[in-house]
C-alpha positions as a Markdown table, in Angstrom:
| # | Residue | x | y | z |
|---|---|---|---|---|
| 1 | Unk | -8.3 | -46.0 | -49.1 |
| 2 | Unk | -6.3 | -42.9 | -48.5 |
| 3 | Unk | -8.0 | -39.7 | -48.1 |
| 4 | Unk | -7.7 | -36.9 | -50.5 |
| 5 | Unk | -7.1 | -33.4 | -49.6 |
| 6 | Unk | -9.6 | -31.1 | -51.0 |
| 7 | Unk | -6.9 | -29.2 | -53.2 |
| 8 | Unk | -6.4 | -32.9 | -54.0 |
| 9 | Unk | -9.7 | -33.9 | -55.4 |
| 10 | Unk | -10.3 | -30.3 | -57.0 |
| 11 | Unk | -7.2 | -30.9 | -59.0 |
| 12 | Unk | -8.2 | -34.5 | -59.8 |
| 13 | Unk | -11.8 | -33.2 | -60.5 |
| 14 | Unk | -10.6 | -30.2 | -63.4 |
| 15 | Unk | -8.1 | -32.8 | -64.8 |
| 16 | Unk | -11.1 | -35.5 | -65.6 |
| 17 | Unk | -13.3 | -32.2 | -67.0 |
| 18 | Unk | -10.5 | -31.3 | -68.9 |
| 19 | Unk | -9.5 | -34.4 | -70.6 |
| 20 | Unk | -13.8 | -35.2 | -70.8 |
| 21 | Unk | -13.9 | -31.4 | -73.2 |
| 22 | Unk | -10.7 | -32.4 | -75.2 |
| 23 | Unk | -12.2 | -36.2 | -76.3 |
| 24 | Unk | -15.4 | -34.7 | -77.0 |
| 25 | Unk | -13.7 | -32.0 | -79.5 |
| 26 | Unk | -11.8 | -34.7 | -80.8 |
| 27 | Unk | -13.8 | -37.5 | -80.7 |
| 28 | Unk | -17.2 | -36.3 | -82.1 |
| 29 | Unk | -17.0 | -34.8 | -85.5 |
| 30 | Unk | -15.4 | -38.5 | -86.0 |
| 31 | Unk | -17.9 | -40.0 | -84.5 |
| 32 | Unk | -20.3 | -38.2 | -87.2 |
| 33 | Unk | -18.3 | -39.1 | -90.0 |
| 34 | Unk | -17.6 | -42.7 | -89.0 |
| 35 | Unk | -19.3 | -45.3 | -91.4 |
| 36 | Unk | -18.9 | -48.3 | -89.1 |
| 37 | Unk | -21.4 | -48.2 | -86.7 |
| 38 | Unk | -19.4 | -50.3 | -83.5 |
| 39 | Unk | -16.4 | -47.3 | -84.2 |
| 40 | Unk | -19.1 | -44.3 | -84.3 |
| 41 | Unk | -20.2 | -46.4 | -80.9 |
| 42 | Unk | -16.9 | -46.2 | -79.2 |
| 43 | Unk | -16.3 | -42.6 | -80.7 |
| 44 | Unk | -19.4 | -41.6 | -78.5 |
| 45 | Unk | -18.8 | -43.4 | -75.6 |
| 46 | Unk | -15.5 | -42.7 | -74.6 |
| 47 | Unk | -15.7 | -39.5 | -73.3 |
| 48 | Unk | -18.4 | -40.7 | -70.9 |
| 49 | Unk | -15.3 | -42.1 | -69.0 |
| 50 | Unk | -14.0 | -38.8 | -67.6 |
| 51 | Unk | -16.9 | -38.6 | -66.4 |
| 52 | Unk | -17.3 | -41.8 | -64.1 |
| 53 | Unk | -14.0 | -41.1 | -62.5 |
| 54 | Unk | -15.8 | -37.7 | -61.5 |
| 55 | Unk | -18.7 | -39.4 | -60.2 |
| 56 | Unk | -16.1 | -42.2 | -58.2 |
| 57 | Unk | -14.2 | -39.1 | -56.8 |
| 58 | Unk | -17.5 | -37.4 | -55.6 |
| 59 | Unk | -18.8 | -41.2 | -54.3 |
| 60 | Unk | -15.4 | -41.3 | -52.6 |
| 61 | Unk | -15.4 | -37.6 | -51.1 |
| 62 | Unk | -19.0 | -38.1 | -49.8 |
| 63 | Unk | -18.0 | -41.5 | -48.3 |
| 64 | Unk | -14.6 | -40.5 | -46.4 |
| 65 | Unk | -16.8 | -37.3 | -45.2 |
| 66 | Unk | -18.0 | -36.9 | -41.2 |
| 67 | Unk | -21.5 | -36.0 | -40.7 |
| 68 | Unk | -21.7 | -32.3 | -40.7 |
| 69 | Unk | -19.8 | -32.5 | -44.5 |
| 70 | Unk | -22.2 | -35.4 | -45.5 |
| 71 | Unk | -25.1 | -33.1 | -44.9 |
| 72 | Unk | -23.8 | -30.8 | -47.0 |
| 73 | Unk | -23.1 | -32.9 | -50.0 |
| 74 | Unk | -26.9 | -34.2 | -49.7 |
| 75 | Unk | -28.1 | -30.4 | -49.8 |
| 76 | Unk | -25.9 | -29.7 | -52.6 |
| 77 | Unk | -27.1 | -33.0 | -54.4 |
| 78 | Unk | -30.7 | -32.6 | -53.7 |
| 79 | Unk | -30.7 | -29.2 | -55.2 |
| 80 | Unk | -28.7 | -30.0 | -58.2 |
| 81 | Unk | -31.4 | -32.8 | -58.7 |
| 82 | Unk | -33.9 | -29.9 | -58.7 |
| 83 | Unk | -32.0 | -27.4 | -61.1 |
| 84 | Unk | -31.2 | -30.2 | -63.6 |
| 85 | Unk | -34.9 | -31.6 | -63.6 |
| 86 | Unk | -36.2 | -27.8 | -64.4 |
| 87 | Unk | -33.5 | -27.4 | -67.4 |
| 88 | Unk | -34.5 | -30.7 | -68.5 |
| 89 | Unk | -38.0 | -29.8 | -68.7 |
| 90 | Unk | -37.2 | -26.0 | -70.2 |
| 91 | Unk | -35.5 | -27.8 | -72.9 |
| 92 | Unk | -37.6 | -30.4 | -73.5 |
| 93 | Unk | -40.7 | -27.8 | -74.2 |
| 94 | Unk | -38.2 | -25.7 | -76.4 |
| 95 | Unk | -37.4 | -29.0 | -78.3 |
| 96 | Unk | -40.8 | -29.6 | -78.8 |
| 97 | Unk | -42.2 | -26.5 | -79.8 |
| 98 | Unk | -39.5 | -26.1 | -82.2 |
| 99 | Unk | -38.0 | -22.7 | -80.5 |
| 100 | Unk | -34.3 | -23.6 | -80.9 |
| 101 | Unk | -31.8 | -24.4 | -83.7 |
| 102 | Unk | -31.9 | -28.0 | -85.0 |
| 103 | Unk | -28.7 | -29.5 | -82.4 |
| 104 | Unk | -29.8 | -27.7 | -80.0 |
| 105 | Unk | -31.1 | -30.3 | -78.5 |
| 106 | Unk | -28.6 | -33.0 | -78.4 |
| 107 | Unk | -26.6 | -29.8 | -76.8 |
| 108 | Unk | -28.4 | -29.7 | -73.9 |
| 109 | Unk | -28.2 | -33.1 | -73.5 |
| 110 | Unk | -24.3 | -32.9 | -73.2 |
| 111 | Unk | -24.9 | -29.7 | -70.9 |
| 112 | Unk | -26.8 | -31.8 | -68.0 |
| 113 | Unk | -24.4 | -33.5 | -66.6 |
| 114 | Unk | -21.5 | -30.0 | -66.0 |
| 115 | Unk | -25.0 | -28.1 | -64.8 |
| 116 | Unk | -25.1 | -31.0 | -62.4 |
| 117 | Unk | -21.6 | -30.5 | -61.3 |
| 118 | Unk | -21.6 | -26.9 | -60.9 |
| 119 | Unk | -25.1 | -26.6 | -59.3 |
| 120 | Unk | -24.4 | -29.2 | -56.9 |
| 121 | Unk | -21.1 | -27.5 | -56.0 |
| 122 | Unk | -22.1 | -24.2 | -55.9 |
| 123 | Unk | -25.4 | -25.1 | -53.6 |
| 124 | Unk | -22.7 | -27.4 | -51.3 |
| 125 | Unk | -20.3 | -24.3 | -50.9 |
| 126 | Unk | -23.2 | -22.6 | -49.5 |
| 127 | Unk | -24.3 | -24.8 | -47.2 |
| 128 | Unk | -20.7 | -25.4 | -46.0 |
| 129 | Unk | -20.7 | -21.7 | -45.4 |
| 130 | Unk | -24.0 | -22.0 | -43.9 |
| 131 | Unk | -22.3 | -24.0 | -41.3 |
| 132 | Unk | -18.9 | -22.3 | -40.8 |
| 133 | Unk | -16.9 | -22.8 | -43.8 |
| 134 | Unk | -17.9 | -21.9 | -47.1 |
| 135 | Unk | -16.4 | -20.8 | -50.7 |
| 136 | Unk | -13.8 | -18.2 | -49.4 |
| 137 | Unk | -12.6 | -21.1 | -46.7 |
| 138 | Unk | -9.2 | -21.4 | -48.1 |
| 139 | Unk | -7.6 | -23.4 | -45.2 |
| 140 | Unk | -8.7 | -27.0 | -46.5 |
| 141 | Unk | -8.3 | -26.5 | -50.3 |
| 142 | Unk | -7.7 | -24.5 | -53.7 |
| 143 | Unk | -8.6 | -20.7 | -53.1 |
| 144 | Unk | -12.1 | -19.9 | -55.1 |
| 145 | Unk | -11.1 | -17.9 | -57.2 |
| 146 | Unk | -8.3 | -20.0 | -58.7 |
| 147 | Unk | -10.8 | -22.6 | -59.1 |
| 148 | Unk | -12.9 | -20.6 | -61.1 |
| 149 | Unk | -10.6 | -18.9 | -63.4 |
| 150 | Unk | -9.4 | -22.7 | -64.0 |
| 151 | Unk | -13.1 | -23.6 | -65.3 |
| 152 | Unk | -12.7 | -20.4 | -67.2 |
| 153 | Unk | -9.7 | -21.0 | -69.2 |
| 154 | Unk | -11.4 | -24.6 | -69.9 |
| 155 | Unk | -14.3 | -23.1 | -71.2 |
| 156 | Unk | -12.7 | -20.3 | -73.0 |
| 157 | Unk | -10.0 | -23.1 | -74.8 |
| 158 | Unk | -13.4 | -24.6 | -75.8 |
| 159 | Unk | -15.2 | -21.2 | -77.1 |
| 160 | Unk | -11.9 | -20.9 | -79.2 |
| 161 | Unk | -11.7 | -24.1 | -80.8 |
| 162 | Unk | -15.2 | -23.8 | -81.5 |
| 163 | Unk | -14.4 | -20.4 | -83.6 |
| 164 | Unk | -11.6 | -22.0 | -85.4 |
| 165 | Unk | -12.9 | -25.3 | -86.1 |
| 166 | Unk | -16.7 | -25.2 | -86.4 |
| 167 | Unk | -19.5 | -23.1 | -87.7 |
| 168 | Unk | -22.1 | -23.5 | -84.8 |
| 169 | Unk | -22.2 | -20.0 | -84.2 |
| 170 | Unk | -24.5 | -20.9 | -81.4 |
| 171 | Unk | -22.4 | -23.4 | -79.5 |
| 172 | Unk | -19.4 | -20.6 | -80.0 |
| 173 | Unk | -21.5 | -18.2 | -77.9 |
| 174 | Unk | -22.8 | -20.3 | -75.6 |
| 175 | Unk | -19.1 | -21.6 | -74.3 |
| 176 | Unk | -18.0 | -17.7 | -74.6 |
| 177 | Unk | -20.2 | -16.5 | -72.3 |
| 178 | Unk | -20.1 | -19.2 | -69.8 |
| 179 | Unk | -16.0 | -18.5 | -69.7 |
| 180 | Unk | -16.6 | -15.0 | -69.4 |
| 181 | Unk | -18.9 | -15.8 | -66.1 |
| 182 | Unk | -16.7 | -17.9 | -65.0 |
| 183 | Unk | -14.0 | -15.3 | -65.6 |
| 184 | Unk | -16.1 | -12.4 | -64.1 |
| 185 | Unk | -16.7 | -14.5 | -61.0 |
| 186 | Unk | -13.3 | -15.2 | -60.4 |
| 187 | Unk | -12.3 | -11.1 | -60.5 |
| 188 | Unk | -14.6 | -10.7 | -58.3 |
| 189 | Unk | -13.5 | -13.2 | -55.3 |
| 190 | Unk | -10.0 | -12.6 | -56.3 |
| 191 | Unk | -10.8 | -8.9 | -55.1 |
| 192 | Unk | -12.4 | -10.3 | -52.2 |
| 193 | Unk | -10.1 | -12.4 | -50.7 |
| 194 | Unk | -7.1 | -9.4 | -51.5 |
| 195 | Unk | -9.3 | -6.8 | -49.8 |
| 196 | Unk | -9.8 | -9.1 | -46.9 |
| 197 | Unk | -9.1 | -7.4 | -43.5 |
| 198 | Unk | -5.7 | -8.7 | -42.1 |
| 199 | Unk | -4.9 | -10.1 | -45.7 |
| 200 | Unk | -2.2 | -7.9 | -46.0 |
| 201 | Unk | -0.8 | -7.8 | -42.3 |
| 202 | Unk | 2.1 | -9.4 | -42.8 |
| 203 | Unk | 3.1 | -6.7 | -45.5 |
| 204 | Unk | 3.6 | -4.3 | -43.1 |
């Protein structure tokens, strides 16, 4: 099995998130409407399958990975375990109780598995930094801050086609200001990495 370059696997990763966001646009409202129960099935299901491919590309990165980078994923894994269990159990008190709208929800359900991604990246990144690489390590793979203006400009497609196309006011903010962190963030290490000492040596 050949090994994929980071840049490689980021690419393959935003594709699979981007096609996963664009069947569940599509694919749900007809999946609400359907009156056959085996299509409203398949509606639902298939956008699950974006998501295995991410899981078989993370199962294949951790597997081709030495030691030192196998630690890492475990880190980032263990505390993406965490973070996910605490938002499960947030939103399974304000389900209870009553203290959110009525989809809210079935929202959070869809939100677990992306709050898995991004915690366990995030929390990886550090501890690859924590061990000599790290998030502004642009030798083995896609700069940071291109990376996060690309899960920007996902979420933001999404926050628009929500405005246009449904009435969940709530869902509409909730992608909004996810793009708009996303967006911040990459401004931010953007300006990092083009005030970086020696980053414009070769200008001169």
């Amino acid at each position: 099995m050949t090994r994929l370059s980071k840049t490689q696997h980021d690419l393959r990763v935003f594709a699979a998130m981007a096609v996963y966001v664009v069947l569940l646009l599509i694919l749900l409202p007809h999946a609400r409407r359907a009156e056959d129960s085996l299509l409203r099935l398949v509606y639902a299901l298939l956008p699950v399958l974006p998501l295995l491919y991410v899981v078989w590309l993370l199962g294949r990165r951790i597997w081709q990975a030495d030691e030192l980078e196998q630690r890492t994923h475990l880190i980032g894994l263990g505390v993406a375990s965490a973070v996910v269990g605490v938002f499960s159990l947030i939103g399974g008190f304000l389900a209870i109780t009553k203290a959110l709208p009525q989809e809210a929800p079935a929202l959070l359900l869809i939100w677990v598995f992306p709050i898995l991604l991004f915690s366990y990246g995030l929390v990886r990144e550090w501890a690859a930094r924590h061990y000599g690489g790290g998030l502004c390590d642009e030798a083995d793979g896609m700069p940071a801050h291109v990376r996060l203006l690309i899960v920007a400009l996902i979420f933001g497609a999404v926050g628009a086609w929500s405005y246009f196309h449904s009435t969940d006011n709530f869902a509409f903010g909730v992608f909004c200001g996810i793009a708009t962190a996303f967006f911040g963030a990459a401004v931010v290490f953007g300006l990092r990495r083009w005030l970086r000492p020696g980053n414009h040596a070769g200008d001169r």
